[in-house]
PQR file of N, CA, C, O and H, with PARSE charges and radii, in Angstrom:
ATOM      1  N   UNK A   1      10.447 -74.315   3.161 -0.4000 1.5000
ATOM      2  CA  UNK A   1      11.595 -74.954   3.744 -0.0000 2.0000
ATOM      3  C   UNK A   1      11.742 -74.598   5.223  0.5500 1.7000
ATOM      4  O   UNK A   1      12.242 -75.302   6.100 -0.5500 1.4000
ATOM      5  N   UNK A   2      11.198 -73.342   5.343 -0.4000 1.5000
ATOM      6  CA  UNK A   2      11.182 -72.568   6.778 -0.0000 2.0000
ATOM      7  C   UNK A   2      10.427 -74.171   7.768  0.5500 1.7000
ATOM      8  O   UNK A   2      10.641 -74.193   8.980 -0.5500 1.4000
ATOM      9  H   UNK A   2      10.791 -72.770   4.630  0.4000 1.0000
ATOM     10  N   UNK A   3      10.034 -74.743   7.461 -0.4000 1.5000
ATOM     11  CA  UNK A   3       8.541 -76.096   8.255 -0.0000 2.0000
ATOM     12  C   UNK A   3       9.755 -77.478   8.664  0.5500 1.7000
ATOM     13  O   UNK A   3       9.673 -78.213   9.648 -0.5500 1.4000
ATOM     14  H   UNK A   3       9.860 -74.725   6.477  0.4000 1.0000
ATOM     15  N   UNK A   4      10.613 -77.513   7.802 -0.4000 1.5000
ATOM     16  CA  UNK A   4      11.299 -78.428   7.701 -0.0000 2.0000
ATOM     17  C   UNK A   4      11.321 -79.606   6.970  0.5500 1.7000
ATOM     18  O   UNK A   4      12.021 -80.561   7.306 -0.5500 1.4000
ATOM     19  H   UNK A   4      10.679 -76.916   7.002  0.4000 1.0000
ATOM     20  N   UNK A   5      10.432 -79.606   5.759 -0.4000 1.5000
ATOM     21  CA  UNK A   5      10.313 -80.280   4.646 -0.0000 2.0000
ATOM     22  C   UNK A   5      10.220 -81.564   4.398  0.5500 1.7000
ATOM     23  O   UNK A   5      10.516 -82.141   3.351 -0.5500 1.4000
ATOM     24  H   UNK A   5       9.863 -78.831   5.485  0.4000 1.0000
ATOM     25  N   UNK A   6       9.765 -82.050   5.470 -0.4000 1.5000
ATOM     26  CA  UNK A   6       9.557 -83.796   6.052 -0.0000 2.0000
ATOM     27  C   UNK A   6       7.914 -84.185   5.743  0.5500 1.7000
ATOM     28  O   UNK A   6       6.942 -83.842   6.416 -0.5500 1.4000
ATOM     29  H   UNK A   6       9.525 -81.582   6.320  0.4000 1.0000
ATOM     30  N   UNK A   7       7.928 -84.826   4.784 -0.4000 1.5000
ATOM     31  CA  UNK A   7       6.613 -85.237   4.250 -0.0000 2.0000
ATOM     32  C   UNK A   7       6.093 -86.402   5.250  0.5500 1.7000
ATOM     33  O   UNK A   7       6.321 -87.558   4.895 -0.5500 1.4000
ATOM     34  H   UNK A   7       8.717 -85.105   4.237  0.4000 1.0000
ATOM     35  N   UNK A   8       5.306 -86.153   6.664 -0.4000 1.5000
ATOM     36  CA  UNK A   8       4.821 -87.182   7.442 -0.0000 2.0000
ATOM     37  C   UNK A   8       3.670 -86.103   8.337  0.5500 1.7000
ATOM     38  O   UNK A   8       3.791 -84.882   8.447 -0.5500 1.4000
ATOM     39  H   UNK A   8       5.120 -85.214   6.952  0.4000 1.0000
ATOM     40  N   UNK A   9       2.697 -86.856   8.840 -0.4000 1.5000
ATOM     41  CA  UNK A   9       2.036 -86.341   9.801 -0.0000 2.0000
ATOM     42  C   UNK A   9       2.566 -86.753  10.974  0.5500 1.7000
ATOM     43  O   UNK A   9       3.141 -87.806  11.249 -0.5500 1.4000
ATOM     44  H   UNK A   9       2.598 -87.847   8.751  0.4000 1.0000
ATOM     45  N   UNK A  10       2.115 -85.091  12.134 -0.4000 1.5000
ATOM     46  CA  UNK A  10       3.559 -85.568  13.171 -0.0000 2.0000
ATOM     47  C   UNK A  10       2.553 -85.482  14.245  0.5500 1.7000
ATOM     48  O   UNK A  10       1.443 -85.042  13.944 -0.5500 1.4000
ATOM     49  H   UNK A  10       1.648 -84.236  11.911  0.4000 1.0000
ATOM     50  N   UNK A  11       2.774 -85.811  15.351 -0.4000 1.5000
ATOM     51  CA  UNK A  11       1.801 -85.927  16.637 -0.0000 2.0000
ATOM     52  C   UNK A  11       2.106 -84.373  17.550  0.5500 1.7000
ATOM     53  O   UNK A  11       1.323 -83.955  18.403 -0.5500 1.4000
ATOM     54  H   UNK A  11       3.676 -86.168  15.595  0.4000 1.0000
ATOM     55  N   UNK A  12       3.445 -83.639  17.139 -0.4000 1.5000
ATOM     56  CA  UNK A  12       3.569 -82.892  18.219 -0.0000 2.0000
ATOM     57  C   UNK A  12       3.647 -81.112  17.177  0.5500 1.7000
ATOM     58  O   UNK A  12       4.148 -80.958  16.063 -0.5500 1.4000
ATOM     59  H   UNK A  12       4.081 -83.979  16.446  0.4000 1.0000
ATOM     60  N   UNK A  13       3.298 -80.561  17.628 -0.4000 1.5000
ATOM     61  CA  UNK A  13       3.358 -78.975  16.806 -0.0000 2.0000
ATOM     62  C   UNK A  13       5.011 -78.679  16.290  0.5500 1.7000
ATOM     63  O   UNK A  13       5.357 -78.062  15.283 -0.5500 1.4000
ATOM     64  H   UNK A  13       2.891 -80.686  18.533  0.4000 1.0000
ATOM     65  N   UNK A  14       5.895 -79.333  17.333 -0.4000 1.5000
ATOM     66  CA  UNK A  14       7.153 -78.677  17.475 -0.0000 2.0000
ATOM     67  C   UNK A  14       7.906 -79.568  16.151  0.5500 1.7000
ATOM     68  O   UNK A  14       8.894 -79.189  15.522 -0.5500 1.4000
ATOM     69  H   UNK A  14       5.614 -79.834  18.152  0.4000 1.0000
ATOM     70  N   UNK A  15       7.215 -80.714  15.962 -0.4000 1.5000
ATOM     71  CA  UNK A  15       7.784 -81.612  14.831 -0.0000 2.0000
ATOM     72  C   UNK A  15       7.784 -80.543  13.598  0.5500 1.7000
ATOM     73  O   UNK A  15       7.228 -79.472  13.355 -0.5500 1.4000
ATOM     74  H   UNK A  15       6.413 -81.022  16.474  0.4000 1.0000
ATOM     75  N   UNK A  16       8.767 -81.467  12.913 -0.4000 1.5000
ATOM     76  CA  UNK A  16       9.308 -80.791  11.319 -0.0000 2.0000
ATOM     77  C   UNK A  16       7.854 -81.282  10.292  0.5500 1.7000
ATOM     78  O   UNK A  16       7.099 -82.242  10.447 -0.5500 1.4000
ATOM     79  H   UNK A  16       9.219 -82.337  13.110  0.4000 1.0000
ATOM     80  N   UNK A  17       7.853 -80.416   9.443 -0.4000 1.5000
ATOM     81  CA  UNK A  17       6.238 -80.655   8.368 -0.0000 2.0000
ATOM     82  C   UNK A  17       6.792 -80.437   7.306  0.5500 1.7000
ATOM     83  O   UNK A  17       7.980 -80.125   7.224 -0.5500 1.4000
ATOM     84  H   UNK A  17       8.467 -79.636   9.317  0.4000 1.0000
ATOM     85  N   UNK A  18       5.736 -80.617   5.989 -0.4000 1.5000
ATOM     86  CA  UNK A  18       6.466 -79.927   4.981 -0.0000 2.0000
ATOM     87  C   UNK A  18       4.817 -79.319   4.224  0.5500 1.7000
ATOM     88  O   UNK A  18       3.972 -79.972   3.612 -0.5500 1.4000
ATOM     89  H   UNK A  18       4.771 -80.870   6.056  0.4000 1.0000
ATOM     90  N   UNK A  19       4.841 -78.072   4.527 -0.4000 1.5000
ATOM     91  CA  UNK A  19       3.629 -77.444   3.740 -0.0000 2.0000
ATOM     92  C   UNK A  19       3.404 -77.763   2.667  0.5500 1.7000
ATOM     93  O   UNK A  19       4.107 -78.587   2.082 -0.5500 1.4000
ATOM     94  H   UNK A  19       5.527 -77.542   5.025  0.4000 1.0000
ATOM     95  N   UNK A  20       2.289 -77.151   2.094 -0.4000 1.5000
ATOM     96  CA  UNK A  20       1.341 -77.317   0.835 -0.0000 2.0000
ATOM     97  C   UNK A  20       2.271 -76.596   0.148  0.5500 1.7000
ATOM     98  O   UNK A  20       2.934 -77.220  -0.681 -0.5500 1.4000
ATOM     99  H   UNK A  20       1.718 -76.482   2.569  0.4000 1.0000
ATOM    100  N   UNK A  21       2.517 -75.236   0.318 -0.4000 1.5000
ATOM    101  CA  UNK A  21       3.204 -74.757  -1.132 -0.0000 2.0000
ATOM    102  C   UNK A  21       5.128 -75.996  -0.780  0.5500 1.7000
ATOM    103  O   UNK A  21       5.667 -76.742  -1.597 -0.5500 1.4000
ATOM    104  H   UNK A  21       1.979 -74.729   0.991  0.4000 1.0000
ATOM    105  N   UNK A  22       5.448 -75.777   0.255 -0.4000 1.5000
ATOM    106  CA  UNK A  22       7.013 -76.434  -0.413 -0.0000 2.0000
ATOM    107  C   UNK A  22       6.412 -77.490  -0.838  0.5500 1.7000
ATOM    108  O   UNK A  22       7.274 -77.807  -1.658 -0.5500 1.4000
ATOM    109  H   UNK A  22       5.010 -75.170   0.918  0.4000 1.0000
ATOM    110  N   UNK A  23       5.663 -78.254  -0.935 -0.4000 1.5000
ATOM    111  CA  UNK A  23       5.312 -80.133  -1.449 -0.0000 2.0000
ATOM    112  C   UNK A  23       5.232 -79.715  -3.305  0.5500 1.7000
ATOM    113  O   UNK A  23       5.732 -80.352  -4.232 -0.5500 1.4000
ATOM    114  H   UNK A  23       4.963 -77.996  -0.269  0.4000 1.0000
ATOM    115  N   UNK A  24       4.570 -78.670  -3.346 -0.4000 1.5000
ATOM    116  CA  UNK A  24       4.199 -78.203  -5.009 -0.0000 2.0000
ATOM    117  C   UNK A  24       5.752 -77.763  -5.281  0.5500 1.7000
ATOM    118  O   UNK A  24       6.252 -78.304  -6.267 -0.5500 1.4000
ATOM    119  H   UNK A  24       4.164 -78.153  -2.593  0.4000 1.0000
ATOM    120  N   UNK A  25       6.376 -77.089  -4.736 -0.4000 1.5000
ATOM    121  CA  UNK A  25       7.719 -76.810  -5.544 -0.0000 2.0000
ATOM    122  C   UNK A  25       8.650 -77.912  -5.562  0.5500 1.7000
ATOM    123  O   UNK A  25       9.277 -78.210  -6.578 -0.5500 1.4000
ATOM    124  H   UNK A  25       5.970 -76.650  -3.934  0.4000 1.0000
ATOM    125  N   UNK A  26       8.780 -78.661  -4.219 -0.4000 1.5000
ATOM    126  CA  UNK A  26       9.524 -79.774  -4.260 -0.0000 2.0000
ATOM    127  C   UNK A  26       8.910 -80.514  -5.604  0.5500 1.7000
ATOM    128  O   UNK A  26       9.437 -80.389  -6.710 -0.5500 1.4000
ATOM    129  H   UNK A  26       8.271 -78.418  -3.393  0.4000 1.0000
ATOM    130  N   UNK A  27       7.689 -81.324  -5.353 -0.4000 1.5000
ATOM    131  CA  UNK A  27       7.416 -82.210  -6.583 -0.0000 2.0000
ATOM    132  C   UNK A  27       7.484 -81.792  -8.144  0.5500 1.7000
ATOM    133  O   UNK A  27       7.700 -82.660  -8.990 -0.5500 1.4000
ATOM    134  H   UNK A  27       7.261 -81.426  -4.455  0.4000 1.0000
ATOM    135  N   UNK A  28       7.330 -80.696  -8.434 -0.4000 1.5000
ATOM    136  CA  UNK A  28       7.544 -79.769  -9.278 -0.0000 2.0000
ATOM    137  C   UNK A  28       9.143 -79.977  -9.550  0.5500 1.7000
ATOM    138  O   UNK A  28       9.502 -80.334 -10.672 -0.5500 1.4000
ATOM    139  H   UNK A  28       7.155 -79.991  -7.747  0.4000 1.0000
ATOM    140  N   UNK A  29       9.817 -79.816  -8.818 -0.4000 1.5000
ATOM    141  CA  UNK A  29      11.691 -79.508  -9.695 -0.0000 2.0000
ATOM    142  C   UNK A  29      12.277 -80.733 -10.000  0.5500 1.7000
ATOM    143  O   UNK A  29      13.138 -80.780 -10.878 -0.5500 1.4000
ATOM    144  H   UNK A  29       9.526 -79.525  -7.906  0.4000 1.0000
ATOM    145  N   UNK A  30      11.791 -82.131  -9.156 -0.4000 1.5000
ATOM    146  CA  UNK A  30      11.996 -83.636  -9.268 -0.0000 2.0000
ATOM    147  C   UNK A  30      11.336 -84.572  -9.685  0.5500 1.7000
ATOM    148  O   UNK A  30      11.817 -85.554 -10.251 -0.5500 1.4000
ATOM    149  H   UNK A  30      11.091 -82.093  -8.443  0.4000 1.0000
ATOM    150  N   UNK A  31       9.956 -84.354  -9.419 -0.4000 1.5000
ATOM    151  CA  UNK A  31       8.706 -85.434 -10.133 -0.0000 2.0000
ATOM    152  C   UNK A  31       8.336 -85.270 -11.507  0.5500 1.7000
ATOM    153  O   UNK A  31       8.134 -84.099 -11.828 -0.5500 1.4000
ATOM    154  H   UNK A  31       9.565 -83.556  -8.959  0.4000 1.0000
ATOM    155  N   UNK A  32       8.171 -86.270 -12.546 -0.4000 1.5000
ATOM    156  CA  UNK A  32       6.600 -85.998 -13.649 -0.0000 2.0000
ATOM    157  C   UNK A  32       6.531 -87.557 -13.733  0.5500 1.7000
ATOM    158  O   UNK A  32       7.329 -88.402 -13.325 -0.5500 1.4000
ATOM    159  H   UNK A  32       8.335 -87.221 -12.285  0.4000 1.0000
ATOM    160  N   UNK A  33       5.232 -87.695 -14.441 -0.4000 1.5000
ATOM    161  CA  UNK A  33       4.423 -88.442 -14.234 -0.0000 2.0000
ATOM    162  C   UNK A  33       4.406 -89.688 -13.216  0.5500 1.7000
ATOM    163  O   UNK A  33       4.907 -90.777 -13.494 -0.5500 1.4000
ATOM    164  H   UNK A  33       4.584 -87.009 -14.772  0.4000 1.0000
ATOM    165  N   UNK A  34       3.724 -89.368 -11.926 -0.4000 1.5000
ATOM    166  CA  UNK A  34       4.051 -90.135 -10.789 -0.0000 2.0000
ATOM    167  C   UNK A  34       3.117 -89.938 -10.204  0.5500 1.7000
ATOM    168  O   UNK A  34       2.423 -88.961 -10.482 -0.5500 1.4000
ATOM    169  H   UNK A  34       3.317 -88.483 -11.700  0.4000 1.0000
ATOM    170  N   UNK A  35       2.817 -90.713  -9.297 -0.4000 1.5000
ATOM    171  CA  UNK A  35       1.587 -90.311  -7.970 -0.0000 2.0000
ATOM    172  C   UNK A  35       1.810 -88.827  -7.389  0.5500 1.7000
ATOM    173  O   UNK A  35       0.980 -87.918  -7.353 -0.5500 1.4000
ATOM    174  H   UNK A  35       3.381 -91.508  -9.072  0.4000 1.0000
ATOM    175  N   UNK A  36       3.132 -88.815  -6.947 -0.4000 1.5000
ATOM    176  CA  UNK A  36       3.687 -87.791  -6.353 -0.0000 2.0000
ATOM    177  C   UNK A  36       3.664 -86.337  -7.240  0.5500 1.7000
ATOM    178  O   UNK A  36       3.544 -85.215  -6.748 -0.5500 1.4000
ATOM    179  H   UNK A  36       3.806 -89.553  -6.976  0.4000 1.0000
ATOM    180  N   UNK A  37       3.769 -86.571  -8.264 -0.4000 1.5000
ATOM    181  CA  UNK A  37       3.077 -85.247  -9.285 -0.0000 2.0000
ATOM    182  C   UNK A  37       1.837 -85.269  -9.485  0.5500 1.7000
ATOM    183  O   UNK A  37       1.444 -84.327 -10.174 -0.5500 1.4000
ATOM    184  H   UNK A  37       3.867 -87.482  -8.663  0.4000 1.0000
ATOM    185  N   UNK A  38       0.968 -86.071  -9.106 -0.4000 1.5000
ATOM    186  CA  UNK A  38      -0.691 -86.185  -9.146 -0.0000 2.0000
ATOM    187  C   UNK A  38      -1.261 -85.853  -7.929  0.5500 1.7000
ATOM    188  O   UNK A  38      -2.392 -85.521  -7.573 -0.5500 1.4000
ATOM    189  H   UNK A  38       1.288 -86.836  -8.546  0.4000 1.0000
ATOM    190  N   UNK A  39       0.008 -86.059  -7.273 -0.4000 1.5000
ATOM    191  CA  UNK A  39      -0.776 -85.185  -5.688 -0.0000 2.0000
ATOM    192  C   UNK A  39      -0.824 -83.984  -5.634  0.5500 1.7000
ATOM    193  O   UNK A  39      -1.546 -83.556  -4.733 -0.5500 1.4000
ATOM    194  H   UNK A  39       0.926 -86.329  -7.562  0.4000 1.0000
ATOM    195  N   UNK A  40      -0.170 -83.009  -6.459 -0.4000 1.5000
ATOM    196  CA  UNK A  40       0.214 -81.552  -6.502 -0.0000 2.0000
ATOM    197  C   UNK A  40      -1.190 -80.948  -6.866  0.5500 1.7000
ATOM    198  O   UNK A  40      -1.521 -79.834  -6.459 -0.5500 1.4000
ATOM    199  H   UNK A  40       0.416 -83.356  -7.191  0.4000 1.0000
ATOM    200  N   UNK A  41      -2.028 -81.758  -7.679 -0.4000 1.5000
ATOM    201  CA  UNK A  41      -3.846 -81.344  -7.720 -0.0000 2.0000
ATOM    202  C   UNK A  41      -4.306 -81.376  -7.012  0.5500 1.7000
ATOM    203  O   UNK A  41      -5.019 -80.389  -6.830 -0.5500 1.4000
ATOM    204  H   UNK A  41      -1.759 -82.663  -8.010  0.4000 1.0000
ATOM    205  N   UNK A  42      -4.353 -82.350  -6.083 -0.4000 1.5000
ATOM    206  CA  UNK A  42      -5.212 -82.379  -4.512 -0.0000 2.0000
ATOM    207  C   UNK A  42      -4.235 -81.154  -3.890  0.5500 1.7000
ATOM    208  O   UNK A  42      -4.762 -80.258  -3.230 -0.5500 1.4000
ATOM    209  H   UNK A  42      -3.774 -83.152  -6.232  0.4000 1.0000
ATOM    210  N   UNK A  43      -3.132 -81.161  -4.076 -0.4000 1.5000
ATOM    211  CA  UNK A  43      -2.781 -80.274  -2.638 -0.0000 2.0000
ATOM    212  C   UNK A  43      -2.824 -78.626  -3.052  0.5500 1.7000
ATOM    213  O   UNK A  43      -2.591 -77.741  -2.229 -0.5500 1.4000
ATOM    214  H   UNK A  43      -2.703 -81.888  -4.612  0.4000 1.0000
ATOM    215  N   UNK A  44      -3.173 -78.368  -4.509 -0.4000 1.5000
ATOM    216  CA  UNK A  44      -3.598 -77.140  -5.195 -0.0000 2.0000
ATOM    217  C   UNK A  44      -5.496 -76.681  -4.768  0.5500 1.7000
ATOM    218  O   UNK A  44      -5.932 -75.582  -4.426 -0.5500 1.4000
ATOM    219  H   UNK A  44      -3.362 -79.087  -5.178  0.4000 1.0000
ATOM    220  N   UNK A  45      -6.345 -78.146  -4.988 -0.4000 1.5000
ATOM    221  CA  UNK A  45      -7.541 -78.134  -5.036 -0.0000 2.0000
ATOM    222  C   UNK A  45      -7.454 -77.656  -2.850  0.5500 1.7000
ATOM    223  O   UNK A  45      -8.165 -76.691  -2.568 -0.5500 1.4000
ATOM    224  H   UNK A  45      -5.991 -79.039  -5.266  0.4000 1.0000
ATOM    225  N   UNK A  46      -6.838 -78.166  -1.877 -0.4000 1.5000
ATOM    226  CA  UNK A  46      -6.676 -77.879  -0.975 -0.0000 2.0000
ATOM    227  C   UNK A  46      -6.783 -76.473  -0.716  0.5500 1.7000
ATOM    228  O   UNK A  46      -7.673 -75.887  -0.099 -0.5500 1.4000
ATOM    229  H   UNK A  46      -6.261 -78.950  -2.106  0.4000 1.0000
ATOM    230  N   UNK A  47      -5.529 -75.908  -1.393 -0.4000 1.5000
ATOM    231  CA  UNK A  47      -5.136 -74.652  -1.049 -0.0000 2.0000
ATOM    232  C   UNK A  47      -6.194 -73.938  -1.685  0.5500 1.7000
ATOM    233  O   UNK A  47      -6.622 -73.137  -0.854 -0.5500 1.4000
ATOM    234  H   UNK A  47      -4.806 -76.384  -1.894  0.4000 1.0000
ATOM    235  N   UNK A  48      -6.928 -73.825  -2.935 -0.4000 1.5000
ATOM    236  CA  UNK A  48      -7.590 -72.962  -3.477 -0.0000 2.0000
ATOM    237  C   UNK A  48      -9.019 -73.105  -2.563  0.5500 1.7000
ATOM    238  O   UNK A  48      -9.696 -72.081  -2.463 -0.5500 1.4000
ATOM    239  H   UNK A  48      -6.580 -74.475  -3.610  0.4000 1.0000
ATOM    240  N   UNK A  49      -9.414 -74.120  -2.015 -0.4000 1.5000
ATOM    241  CA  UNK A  49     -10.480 -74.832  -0.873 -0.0000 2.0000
ATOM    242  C   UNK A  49     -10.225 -73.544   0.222  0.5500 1.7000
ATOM    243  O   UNK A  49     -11.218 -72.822   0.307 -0.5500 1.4000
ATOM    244  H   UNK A  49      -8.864 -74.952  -2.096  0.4000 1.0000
ATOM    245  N   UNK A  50      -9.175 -73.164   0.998 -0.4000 1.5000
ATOM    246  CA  UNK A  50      -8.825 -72.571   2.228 -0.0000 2.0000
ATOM    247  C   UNK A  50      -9.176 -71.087   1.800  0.5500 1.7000
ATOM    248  O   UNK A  50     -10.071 -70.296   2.098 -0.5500 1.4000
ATOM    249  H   UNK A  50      -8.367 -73.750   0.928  0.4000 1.0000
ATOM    250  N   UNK A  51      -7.715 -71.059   0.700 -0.4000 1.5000
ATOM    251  CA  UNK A  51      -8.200 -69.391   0.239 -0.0000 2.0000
ATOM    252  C   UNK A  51      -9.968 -69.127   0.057  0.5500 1.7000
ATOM    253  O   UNK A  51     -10.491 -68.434   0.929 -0.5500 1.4000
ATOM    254  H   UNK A  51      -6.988 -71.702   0.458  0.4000 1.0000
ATOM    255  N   UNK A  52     -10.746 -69.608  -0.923 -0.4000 1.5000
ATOM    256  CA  UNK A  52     -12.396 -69.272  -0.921 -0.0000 2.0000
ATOM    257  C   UNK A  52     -12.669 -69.408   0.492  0.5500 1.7000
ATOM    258  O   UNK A  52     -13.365 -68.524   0.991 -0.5500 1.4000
ATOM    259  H   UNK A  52     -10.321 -70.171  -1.632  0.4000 1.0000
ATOM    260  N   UNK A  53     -12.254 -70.350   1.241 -0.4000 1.5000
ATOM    261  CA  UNK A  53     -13.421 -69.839   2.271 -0.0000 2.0000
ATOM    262  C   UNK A  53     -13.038 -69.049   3.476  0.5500 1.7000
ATOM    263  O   UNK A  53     -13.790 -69.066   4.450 -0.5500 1.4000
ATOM    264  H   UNK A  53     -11.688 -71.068   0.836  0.4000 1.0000
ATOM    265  N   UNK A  54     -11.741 -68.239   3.497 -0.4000 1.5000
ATOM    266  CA  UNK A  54     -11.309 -67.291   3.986 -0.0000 2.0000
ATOM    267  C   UNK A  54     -11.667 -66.323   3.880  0.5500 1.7000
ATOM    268  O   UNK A  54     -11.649 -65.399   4.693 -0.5500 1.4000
ATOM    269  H   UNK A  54     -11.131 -68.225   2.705  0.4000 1.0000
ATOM    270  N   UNK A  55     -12.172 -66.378   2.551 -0.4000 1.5000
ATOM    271  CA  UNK A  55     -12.072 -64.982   1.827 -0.0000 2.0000
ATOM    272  C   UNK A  55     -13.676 -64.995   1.954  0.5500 1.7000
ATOM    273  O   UNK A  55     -14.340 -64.106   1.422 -0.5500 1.4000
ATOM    274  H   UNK A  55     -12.187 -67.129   1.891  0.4000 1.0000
ATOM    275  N   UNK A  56     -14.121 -65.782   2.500 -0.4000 1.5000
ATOM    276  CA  UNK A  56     -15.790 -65.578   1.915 -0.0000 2.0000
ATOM    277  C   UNK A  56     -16.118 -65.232   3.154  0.5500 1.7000
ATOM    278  O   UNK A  56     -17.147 -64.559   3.220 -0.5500 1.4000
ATOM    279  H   UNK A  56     -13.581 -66.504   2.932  0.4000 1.0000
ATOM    280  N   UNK A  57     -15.441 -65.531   4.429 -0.4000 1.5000
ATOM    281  CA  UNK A  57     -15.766 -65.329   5.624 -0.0000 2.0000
ATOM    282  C   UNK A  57     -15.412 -63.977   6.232  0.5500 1.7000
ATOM    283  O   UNK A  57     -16.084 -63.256   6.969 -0.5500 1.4000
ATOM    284  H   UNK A  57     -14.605 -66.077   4.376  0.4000 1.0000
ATOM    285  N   UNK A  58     -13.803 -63.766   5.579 -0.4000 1.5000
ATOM    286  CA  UNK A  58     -13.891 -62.034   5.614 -0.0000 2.0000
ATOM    287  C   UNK A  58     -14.667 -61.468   4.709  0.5500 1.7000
ATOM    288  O   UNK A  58     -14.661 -60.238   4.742 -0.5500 1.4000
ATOM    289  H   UNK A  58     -13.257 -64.351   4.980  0.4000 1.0000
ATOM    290  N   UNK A  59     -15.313 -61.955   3.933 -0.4000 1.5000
ATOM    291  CA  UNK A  59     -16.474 -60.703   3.268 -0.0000 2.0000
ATOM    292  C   UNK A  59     -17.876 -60.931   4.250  0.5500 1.7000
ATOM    293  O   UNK A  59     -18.351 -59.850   4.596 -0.5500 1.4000
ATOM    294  H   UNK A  59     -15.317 -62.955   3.906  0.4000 1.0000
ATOM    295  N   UNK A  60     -18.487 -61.913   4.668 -0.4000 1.5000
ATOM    296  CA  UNK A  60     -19.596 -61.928   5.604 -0.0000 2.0000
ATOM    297  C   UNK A  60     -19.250 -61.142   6.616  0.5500 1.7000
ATOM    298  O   UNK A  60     -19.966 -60.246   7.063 -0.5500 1.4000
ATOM    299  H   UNK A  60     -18.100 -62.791   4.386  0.4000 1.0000
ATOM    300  N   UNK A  61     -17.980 -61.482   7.079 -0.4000 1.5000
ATOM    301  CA  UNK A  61     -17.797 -60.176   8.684 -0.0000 2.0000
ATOM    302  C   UNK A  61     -17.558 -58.965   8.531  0.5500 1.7000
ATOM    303  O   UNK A  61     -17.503 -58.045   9.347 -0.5500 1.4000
ATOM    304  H   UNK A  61     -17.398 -62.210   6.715  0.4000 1.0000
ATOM    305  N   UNK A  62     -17.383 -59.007   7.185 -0.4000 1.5000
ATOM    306  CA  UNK A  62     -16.978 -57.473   6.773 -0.0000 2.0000
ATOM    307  C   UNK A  62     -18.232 -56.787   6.482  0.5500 1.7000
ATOM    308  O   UNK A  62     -18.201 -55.557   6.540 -0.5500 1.4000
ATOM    309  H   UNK A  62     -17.427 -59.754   6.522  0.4000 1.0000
ATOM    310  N   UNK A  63     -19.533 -57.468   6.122 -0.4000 1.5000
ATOM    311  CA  UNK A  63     -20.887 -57.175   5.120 -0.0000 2.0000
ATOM    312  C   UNK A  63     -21.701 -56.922   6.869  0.5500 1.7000
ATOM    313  O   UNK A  63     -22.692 -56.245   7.143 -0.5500 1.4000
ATOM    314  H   UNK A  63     -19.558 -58.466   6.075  0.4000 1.0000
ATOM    315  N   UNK A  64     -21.277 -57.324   7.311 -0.4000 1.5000
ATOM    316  CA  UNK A  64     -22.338 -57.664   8.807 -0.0000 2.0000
ATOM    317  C   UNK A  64     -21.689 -56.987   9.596  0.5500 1.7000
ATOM    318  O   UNK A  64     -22.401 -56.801  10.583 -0.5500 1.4000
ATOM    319  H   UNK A  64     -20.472 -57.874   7.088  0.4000 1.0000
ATOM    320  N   UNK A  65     -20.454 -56.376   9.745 -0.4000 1.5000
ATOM    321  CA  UNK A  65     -19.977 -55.222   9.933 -0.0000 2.0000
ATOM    322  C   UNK A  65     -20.950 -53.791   9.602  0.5500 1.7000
ATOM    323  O   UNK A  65     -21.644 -53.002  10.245 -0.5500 1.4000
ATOM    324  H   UNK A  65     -19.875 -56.527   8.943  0.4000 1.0000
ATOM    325  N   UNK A  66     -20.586 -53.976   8.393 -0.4000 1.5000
ATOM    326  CA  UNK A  66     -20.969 -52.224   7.586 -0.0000 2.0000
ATOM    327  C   UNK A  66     -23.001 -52.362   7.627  0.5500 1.7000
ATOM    328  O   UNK A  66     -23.792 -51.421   7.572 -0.5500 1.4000
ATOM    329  H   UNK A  66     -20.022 -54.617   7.871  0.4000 1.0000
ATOM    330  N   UNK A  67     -23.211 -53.344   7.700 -0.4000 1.5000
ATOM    331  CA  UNK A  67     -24.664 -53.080   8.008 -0.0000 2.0000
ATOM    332  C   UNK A  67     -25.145 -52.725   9.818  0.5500 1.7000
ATOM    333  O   UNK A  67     -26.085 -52.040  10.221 -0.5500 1.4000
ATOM    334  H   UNK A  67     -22.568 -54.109   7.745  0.4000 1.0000
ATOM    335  N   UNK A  68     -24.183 -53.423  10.551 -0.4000 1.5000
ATOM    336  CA  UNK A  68     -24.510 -52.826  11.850 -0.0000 2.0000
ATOM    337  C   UNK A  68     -23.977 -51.155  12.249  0.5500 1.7000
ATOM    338  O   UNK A  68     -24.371 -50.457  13.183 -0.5500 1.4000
ATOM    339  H   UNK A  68     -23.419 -53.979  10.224  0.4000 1.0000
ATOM    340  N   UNK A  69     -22.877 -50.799  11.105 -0.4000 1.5000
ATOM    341  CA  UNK A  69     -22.794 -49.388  11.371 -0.0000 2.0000
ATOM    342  C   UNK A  69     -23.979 -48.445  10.757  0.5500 1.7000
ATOM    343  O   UNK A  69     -24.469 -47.535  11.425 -0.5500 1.4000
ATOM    344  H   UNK A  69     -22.558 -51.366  10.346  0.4000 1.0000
ATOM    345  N   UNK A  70     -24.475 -48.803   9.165 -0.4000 1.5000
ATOM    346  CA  UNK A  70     -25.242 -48.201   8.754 -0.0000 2.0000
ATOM    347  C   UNK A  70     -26.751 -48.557   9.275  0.5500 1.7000
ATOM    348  O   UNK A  70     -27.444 -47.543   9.355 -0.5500 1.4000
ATOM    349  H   UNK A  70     -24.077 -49.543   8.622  0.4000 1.0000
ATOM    350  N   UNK A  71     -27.428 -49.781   9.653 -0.4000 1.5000
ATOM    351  CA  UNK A  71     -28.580 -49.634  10.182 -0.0000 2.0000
ATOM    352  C   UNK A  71     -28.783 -49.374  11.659  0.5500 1.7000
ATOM    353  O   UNK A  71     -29.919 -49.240  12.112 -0.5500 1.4000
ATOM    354  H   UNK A  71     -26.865 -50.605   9.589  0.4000 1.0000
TER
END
């Protein structure tokens, strides 16, 4: 809610958004069976997309780290 919870793509940073997790709780307390509750998979498959490859990239810098200290 902190984004401002306006479901549009905006041209300027300072514009109001409405993130991935508020879109899942919003559609979640008001939607079922709707497009708008079928989007909550794409925007889950999204988020779980970001987390892996965050996480895979802090383990390469972390692995390529500890080998330039130890070799």
């Amino acid at each position: 809610m902190l984004a401002g919870n306006a479901p549009q793509i905006t041209s300027s940073v300072l514009d109001s958004i409405r993130t991935l997790t508020a879109h899942i709780g919003l559609v979640l307390a008001t939607e079922n069976s709707s497009a708008m509750y079928n989007s909550l998979f794409a925007a889950g498959l999204i988020l779980l997309t970001i987390s892996v490859a965050v996480t895979l990239l802090i383990r390469a810098l972390t692995h390529s780290a500890d080998k330039g200290i130890n070799g």
